[in-house]
C-alpha positions in Angstrom: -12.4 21.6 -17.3 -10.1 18.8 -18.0 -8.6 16.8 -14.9 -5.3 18.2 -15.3 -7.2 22.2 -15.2 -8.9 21.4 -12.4 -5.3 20.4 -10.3 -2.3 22.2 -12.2 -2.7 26.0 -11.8 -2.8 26.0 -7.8 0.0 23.5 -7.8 2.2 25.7 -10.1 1.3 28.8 -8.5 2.1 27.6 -4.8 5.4 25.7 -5.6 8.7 27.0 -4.5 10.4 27.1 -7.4 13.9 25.5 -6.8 17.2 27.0 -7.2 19.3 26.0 -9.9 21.1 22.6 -9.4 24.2 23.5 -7.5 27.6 22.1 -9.4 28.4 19.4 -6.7 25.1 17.8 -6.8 25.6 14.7 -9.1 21.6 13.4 -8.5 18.0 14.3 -8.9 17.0 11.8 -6.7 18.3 9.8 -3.9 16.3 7.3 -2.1 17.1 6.1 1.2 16.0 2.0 1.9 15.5 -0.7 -0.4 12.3 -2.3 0.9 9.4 -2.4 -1.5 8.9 1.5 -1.2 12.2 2.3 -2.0 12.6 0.0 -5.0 9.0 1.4 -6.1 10.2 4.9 -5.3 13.9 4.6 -7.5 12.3 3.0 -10.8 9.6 5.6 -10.7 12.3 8.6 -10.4 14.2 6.5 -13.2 11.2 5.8 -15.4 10.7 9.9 -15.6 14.3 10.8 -16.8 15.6 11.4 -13.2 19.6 10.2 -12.5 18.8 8.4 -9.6 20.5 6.6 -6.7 19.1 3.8 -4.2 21.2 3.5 -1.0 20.7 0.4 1.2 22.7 -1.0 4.0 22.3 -4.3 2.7 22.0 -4.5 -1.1 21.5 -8.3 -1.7 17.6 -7.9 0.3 16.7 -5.9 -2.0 12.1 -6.1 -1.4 13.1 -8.6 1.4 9.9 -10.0 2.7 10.5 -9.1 6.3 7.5 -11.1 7.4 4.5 -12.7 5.5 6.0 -14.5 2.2 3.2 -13.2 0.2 1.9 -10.4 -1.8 -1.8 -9.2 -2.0 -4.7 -9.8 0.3 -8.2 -7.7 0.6 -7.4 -4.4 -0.4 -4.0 -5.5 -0.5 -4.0 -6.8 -3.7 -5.8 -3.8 -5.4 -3.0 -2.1 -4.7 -1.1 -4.2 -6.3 -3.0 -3.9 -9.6 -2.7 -0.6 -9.4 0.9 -0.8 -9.2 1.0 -2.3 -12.2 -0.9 -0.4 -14.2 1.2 2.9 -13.0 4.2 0.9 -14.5 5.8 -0.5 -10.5 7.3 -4.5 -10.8 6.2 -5.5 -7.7 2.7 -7.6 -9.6 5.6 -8.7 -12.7 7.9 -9.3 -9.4 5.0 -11.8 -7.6 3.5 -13.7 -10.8 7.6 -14.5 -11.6 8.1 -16.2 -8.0 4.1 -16.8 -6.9 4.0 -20.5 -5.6 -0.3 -20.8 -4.8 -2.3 -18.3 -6.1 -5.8 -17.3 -4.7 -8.5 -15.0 -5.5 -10.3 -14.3 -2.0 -13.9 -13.2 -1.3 -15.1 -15.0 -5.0 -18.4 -15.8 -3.2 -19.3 -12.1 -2.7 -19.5 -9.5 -5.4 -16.2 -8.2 -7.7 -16.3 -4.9 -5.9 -14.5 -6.8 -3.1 -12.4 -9.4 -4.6 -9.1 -9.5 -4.5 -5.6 -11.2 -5.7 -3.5 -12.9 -3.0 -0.4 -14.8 -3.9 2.0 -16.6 -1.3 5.4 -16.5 -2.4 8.6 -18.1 -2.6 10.5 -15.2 -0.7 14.2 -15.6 -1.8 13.2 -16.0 -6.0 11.0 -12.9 -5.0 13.9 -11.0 -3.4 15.9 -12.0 -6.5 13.5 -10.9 -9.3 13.0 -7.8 -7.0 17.2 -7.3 -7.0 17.3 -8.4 -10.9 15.3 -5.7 -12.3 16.5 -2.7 -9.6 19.9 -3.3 -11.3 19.0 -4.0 -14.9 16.8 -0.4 -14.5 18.3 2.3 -16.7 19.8 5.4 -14.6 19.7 3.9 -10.8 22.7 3.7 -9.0 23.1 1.4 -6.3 24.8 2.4 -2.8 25.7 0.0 0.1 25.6 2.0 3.6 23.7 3.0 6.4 22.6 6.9 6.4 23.7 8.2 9.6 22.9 12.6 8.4 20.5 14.5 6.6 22.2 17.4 4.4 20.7 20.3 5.4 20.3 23.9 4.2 18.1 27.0 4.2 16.4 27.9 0.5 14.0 31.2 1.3 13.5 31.0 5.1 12.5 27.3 4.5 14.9 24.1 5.1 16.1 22.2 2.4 17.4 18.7 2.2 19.9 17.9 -0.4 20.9 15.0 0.6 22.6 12.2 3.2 25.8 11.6 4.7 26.2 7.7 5.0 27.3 5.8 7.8 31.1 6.4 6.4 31.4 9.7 6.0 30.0 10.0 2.6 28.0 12.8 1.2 25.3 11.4 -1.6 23.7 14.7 -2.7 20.5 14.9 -4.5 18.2 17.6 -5.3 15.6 15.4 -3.9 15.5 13.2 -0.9 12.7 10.1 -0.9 13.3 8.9 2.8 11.9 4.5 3.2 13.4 3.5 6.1 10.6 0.7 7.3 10.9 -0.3 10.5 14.6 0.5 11.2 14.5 3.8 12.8 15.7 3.8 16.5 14.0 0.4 15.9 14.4 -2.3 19.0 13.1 -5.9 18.8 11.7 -7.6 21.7 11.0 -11.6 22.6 10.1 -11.6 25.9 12.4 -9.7 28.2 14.9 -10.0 25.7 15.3 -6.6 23.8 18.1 -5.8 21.4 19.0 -2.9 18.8 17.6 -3.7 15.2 14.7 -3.7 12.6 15.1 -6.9 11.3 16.8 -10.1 12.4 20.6 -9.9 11.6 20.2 -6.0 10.7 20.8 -2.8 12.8 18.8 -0.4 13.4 18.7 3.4 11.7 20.3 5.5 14.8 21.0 8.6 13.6 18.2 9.8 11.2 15.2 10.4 13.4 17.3 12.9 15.3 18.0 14.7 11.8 14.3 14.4 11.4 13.3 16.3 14.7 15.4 19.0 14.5 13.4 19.8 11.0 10.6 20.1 13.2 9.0 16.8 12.2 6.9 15.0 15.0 7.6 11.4 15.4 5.7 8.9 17.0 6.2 5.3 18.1 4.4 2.0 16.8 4.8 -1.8 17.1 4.9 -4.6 14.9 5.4 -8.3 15.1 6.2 -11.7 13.3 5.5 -15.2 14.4 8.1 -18.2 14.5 9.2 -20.1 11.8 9.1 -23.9 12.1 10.9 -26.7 10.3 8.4 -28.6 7.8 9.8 -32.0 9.6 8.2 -32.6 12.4 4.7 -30.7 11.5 2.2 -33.8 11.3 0.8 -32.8 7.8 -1.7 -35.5 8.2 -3.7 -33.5 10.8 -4.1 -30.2 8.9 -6.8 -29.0 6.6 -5.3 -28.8 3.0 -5.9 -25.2 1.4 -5.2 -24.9 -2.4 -4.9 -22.5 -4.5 -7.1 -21.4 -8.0 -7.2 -24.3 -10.1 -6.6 -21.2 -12.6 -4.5 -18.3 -11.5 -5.1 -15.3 -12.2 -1.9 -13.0 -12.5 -1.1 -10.0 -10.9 0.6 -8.0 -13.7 -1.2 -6.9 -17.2 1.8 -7.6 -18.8 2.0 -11.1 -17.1 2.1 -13.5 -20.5 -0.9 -16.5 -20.0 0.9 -18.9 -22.1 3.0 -20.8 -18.9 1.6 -18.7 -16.0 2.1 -19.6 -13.7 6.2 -20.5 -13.9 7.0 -22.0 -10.8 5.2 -25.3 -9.1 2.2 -24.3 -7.1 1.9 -25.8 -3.2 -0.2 -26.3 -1.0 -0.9 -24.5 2.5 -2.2 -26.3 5.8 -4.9 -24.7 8.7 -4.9 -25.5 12.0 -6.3 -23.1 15.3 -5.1 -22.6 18.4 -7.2 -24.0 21.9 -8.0 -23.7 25.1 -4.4 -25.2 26.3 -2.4 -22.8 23.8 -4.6 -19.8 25.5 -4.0 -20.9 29.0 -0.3 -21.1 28.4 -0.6 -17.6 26.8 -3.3 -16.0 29.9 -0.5 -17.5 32.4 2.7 -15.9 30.7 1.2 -12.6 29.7 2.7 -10.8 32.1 6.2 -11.7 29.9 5.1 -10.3 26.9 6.7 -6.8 26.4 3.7 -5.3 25.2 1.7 -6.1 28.7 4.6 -5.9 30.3 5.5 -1.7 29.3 8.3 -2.6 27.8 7.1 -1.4 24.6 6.1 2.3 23.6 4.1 1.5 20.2 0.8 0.6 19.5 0.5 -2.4 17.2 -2.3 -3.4 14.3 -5.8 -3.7 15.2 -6.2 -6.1 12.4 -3.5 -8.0 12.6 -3.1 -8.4 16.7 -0.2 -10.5 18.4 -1.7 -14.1 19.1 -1.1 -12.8 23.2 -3.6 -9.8 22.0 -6.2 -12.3 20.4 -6.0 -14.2 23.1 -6.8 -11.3 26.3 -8.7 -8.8 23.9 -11.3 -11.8 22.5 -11.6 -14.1 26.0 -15.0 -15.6 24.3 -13.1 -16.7 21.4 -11.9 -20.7 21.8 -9.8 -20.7 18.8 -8.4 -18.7 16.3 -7.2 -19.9 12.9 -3.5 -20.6 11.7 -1.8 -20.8 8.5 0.9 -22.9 7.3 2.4 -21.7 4.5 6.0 -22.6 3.1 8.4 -19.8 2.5 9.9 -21.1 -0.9 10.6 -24.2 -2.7 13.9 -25.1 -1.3 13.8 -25.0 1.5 12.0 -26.5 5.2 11.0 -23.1 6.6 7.1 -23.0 7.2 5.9 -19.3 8.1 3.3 -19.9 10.8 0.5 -17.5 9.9 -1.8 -15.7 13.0 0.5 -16.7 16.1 2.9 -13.2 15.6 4.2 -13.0 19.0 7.0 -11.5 21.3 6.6 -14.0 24.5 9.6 -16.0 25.6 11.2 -18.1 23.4 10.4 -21.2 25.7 6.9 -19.8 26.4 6.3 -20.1 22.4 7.1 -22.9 22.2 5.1 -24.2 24.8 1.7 -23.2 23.5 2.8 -24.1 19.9 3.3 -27.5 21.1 -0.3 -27.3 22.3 -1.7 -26.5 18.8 -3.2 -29.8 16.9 -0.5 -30.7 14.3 2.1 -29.0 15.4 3.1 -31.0 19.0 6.4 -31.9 17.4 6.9 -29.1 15.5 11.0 -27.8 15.1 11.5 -24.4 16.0 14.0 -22.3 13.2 13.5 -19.2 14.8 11.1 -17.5 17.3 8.7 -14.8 16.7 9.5 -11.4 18.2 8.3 -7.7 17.9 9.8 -4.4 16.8 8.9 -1.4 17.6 10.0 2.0 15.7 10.2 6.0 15.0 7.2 7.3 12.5 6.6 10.7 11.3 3.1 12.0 11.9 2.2 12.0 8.5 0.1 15.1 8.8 2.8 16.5 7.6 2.9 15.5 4.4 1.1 16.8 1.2 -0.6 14.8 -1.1 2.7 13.9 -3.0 4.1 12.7 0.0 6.3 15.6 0.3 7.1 17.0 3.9 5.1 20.3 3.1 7.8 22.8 5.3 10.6 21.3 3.8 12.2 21.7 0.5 13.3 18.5 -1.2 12.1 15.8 1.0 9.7 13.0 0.5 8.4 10.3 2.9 7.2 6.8 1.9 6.1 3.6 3.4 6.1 2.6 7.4 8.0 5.9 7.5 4.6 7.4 7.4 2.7 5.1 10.0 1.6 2.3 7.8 2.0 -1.5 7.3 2.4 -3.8 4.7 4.2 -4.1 1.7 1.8 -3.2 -0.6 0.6 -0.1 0.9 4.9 0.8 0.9 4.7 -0.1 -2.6 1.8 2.2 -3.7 3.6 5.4 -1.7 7.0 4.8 -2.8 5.6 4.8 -6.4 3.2 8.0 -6.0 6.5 9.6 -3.6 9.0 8.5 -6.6 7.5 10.3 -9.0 6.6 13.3 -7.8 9.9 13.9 -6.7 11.4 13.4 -10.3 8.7 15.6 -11.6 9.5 18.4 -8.9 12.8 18.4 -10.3 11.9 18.6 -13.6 9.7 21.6 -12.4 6.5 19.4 -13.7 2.8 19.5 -12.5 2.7 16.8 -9.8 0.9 13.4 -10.0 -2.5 12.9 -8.1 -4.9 10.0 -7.6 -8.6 11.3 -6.2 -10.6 8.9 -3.8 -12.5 7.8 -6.9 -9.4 6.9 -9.4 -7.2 4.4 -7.2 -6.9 2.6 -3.7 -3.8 4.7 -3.9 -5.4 8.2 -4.0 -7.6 6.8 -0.6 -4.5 5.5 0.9 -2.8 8.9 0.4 -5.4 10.8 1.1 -6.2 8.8 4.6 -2.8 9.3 5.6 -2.4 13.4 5.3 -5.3 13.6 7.4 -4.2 11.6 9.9 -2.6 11.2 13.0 -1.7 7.4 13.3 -2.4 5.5 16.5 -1.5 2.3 15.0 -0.5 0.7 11.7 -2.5 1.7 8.9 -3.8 -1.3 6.6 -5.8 -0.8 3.7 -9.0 -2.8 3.2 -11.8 -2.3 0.6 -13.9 -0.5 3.3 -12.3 2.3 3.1 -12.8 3.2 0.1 -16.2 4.7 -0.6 -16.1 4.2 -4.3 -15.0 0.6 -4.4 -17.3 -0.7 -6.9 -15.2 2.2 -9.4 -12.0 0.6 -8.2 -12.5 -3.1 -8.7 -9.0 -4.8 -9.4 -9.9 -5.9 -12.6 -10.1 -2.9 -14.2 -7.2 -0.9 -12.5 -6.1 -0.3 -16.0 -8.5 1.3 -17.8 -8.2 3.8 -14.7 -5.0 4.5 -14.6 -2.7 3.4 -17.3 -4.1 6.6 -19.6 -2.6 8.6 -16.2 0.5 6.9 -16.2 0.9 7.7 -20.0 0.5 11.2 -19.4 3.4 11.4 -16.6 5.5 8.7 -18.4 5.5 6.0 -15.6 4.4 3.8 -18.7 4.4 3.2 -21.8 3.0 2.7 -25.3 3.5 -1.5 -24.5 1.3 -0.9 -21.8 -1.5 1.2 -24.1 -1.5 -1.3 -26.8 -2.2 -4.2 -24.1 -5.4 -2.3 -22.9 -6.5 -1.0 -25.6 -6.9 -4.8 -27.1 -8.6 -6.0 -23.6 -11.1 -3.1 -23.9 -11.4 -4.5 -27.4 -12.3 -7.9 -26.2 -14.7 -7.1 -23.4 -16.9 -4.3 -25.6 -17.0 -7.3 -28.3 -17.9 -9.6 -25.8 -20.4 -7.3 -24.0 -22.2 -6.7 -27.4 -22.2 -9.9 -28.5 -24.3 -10.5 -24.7 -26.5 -7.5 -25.5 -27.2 -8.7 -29.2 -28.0 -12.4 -28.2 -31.5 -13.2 -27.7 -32.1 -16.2 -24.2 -33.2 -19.3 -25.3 -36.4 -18.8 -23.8 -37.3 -15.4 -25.7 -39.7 -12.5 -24.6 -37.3 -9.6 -26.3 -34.6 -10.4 -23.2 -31.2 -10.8 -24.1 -28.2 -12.6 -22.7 -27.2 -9.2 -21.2 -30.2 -9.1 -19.3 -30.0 -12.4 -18.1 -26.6 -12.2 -17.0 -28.0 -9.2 -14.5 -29.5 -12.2 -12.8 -27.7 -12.3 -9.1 -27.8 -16.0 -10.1 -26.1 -16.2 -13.4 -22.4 -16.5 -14.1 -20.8 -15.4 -17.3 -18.4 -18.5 -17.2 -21.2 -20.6 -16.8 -23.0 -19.0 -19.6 -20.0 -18.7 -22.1 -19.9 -23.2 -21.1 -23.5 -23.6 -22.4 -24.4 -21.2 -24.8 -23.0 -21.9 -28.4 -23.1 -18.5 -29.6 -20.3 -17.4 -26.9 -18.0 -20.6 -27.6 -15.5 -18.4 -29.5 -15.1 -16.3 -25.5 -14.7 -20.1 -24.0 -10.7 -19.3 -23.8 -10.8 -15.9 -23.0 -8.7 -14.6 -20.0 -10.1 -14.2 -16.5 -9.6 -10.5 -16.0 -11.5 -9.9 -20.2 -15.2 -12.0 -18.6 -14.8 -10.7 -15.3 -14.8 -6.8 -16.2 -17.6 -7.3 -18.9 -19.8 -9.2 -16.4 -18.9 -6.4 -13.9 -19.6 -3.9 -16.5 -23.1 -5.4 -17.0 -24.4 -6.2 -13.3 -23.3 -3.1 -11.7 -24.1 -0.6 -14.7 -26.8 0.7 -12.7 -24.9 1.3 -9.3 -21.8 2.4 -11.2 -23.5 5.4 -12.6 -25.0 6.1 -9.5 -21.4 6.2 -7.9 -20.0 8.4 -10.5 -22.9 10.7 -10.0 -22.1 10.6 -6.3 -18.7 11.4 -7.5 -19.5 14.5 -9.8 -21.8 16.0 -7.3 -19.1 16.0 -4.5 -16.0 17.0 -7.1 -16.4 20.9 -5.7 -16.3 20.0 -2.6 -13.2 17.6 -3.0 -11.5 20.6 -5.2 -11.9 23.6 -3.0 -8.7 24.0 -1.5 -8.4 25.8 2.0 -6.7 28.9 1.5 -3.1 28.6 3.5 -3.6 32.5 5.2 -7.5 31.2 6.8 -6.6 31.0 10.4 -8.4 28.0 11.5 -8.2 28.5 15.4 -10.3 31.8 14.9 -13.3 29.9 12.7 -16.2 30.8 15.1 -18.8 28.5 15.6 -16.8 25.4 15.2 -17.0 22.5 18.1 -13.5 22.5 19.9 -12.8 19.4 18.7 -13.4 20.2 15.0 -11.0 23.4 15.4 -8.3 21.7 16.8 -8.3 18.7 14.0 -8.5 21.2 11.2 -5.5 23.1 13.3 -3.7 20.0 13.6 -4.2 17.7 10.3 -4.7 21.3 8.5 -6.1 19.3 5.2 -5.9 20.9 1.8 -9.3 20.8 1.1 -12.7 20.8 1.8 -12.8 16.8 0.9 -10.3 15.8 2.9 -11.0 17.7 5.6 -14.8 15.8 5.7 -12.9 12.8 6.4 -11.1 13.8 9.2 -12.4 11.6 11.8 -14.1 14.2 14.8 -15.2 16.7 11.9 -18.8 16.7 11.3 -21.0 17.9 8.1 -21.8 21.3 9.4 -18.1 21.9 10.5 -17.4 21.4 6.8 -20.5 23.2 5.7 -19.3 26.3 8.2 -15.9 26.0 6.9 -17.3 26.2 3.1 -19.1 29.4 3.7 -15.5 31.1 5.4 -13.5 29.7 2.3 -16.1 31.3 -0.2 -15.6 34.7 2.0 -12.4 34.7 2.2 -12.5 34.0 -1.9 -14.5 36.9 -2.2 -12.7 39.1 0.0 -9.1 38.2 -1.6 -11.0 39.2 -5.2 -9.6 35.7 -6.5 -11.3 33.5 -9.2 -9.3 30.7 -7.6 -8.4 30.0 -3.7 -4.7 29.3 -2.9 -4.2 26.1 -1.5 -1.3 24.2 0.4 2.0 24.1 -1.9 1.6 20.7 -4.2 5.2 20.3 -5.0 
């Protein structure tokens, strides 16, 4: 059974087919923000043939870097890849405007490497805003949205459509909602609180209200962003340098060598905080909003306020900082791991304590915002809100942070919306095929308690979704959807043509010091490098030139053969599992037998399969091996060859 048989009947057979497009509705898609999930989410819907419509209340921030000027990062950058590959700009949009580029973690194995470039943010805004309005069918609006359109299709409600802030109607036949961190969104700095989700912009007041009364559950979470200091002033001299690759690797496939990268490349300064910085912190925290009650939402764990690094790790008597600059022209130095929303003089107190940075100018303080989230157990694995025809969720909307993790869901929520309009099977990544399909899958089984953040832990099959290879996985399903196209074949096709002839060439190549063994099997050595061996061996000189991502997925290929068919043996032995869907009419508060903390997480999450409901956190193997045996009767009983799962839309 092909991929697409084992995924498209239940999806056709559950949809709600939708009514014919009414006269006055002049859209198929309309996306709502114009962050990096909602560009993500418009060129997607544009990319399948779908007239579609970005609306934005500022247009010029198009992809604004609302906090850290860089893109990528461990797990981060995967993502990134894999945007790429699925056709997205946001890897063309980084290797355009990337000013130090960095692979991290190159002293461990390529299962957990990763891209990370820090960029200069107004060129990246720019490119971002360039190819949004040189995309073919996306319209550009400038307004807040204030209403959601509303209807009933079937007993169900429908949204087709906003009403902007002026009175406008934008109607759509489907709605792609990537509103960040602006909904009912407040920003704090000490006792200081005002409306807004970013500096200089308001906040979204009216649409989590038109969210509730759908019946949507919102919740409230925190995030944060340190000061921003004047490069004069900083006392360079005092700082550890950190550079970047002396050859960069780009983020895109498309990304030409020749001149990569196009922009100068800086370099970034480390400093730490100490025990004066911490005492001015310890004796002030009861000013910070977050100690103080002030705020509601929880921040992230793995990215804590310097204020929580300070009172959660006591033991701790530093904790590193990060200069980086936030573009070429300009003085403003992002201070990286002091995020903070303490008084405005209290930052600058312990920053004035920090070695280096005594002098430092302040450009503008740090502060926190907190905002509305939809519990995104409500969403199915296309990112649609499953009780409501016509609208799709994507980015901090849905409880998570960053702007690659956005990226990745306004991408997988862009095109399924244009392909539920065109009455077209939807597009799915499994656990196994893309950091995407875990991040999606994580988040519809969830109930948030803080910011999601992707990392290469959580995916169980990492060493299948290295980032060097997030073409061969996925540009074959892009293909098939149309979110690429036949450039983007003919470029892999001719790296898979270089690394096979390089790989045989290894496996054909006697070692110098004989006994039947082969370069191959020398290269299997944890100890041996391909560069290295392609530098000293004359029969590879011809490879001496040959791109990064071409040597690092044949060495790959050839050191992890052995554990990468044990993975995808793992993999086929669970695919039944992963594919049984939950049949929608199983009560699951009547399962007997069940702990009452497994019932009321399968009530409450109510996964679509057996697979995702083993990775609920609080459900244990024999809850899932219990709920197995009452899907199979409940097959049996219904008679059915297949068991009905949640609409796929």
């Amino acid at each position: 059974m092909s991929r697409d048989d084992e995924r498209a009947p239940s999806a056709r057979e559950n949809r709600h087919p939708h009514p014919r497009r009414p006269a006055e509705v002049e859209l198929d898609v309309l996306v709502v923000g114009g962050g990096h999930a909602g560009v993500e989410a418009a060129l997607a819907a544009a990319r399948l043939g779908c007239r579609t419509a970005l609306v934005s209340y500022r247009l010029d921030l198009l992809g604004e870097m609302s906090c850290n000027p860089a893109i990528g990062g461990l797990g981060k950058g995967q993502l990134v890849r894999e945007i790429d590959a699925l056709g997205g700009v946001m890897g063309l949009a980084i290797d355009a405007t990337g000013i130090q580029f960095r692979m991290l973690n190159t002293a461990k194995g390529h299962a957990v490497q990763a891209p990370r470039a820090q960029a200069d943010r107004h060129r990246y805004r720019d490119e971002i805003t360039r190819r949004v309005r040189a995309a073919d069918g996306v319209e550009l609006v400038q307004g807040g949205v204030s209403k959601l359109l509303i209807d009933e299709v079937a007993g169900r409600p429908r949204v087709h459509g906003v009403q902007t802030d002026g009175g406008r109607e934008l109607r759509a036949h489907a709605t792609v909602l990537t509103t960040g961190t602006f909904l009912r969104a407040l920003m704090h700095t000490g006792e200081a609180r005002t409306s807004g989700g970013r500096v200089g912009e308001a906040a979204c007041e009216g649409l989590s209200a038109a969210i509730e009364t759908l019946g949507l559950e919102l919740g409230r979470l925190k995030t944060g962003t340190p000061p921003r200091l004047a490069r004069e002033g900083i006392d360079w001299e005092r700082l550890e340098e950190q550079v970047g690759d002396a050859r960069p690797w780009p983020f895109s496939f498309a990304t030409p060598r020749a001149g990569f990268p196009t922009l100068p490349q800086v370099v970034c300064h480390a400093t730490h905080t100490n025990e004066r910085a911490h005492a001015i912190i310890r004796a002030n925290i009861h000013r910070a909003p977050m100690y103080a009650g002030r705020i509601q939402g929880q921040g992230p764990r793995y990215c804590p306020s310097v204020e929580d690094k300070v009172m959660r790790f006591p033991e701790r008597a530093r904790h590193g900082i990060f200069l980086e600059p936030e573009a070429l022209d300009t003085d403003v130095i992002y201070v990286n791991g002091i995020s903070t929303s303490l008084p405005a003089e209290v930052q600058e107190d312990f920053v004035h304590a920090i070695p280096g940075l005594e002098r430092a100018a302040f450009l503008r303080h740090g502060y926190a915002v907190e905002y509305d989230f939809v519990l995104p157990q409500a969403l199915d694995p296309t990112l649609a809100v499953r009780e409501v025809e016509g609208l799709y969720l994507a980015g901090q909307i849905n409880g998570t942070s960053g702007y690659e993790e956005a990226a990745a869901q306004g991408l997988v929520a862009g095109a399924n919306a244009a392909l539920w309009v065109k009455d077209e099977a939807p597009f799915l990544l499994r656990r196994d095929e893309a950091y995407t399909g875990v991040l999606v899958d994580d988040l519809t089984v969830s109930r948030p308690t803080e910011p999601y953040r992707m990392f290469s832990s959580r995916a169980e099959y990492r060493l299948l979704l290295r980032q060097d290879d997030a073409d061969r996985r996925l540009v074959a399903r892009a293909l098939e959807v149309g979110l690429a196209g036949p450039d983007a074949l003919r470029r892999l096709q001719a790296r898979l043509e270089r690394i096979e002839s390089l790989k045989t060439l290894l496996a054909r190549t006697p070692t110098a010091t004989g006994g039947g063994r082969t370069l191959a099997d020398d290269l299997r050595r944890p100890d041996r490098q391909l560069a290295e061996m392609i530098a000293t061996t004359p029969a590879l000189e011809h490879f001496v030139d040959e791109p990064d991502d071409v040597l690092v997925t044949a060495e790959a290929d050839l050191k992890y053969a052995g554990y990468i068919e044990r993975q995808r043996r793992d993999v086929e032995r669970l695919a039944r599992q992963e594919a049984t869907l939950i049949p929608q009419d199983l009560d699951l508060s009547q399962v007997r037998g069940l702990r009452n903390e497994a019932r009321e997480k399968l009530v409450s999450l109510r996964p679509a399969t057996l697979g995702a409901a083993s990775r609920i956190a609080g459900i244990n193997p024999p809850d899932v091996a219990l709920l197995a045996v009452l899907v199979e009767r409940h097959r049996r009983r219904s008679g059915s060859a297949e068991v009905d799962g949640l609409p796929l839309r």
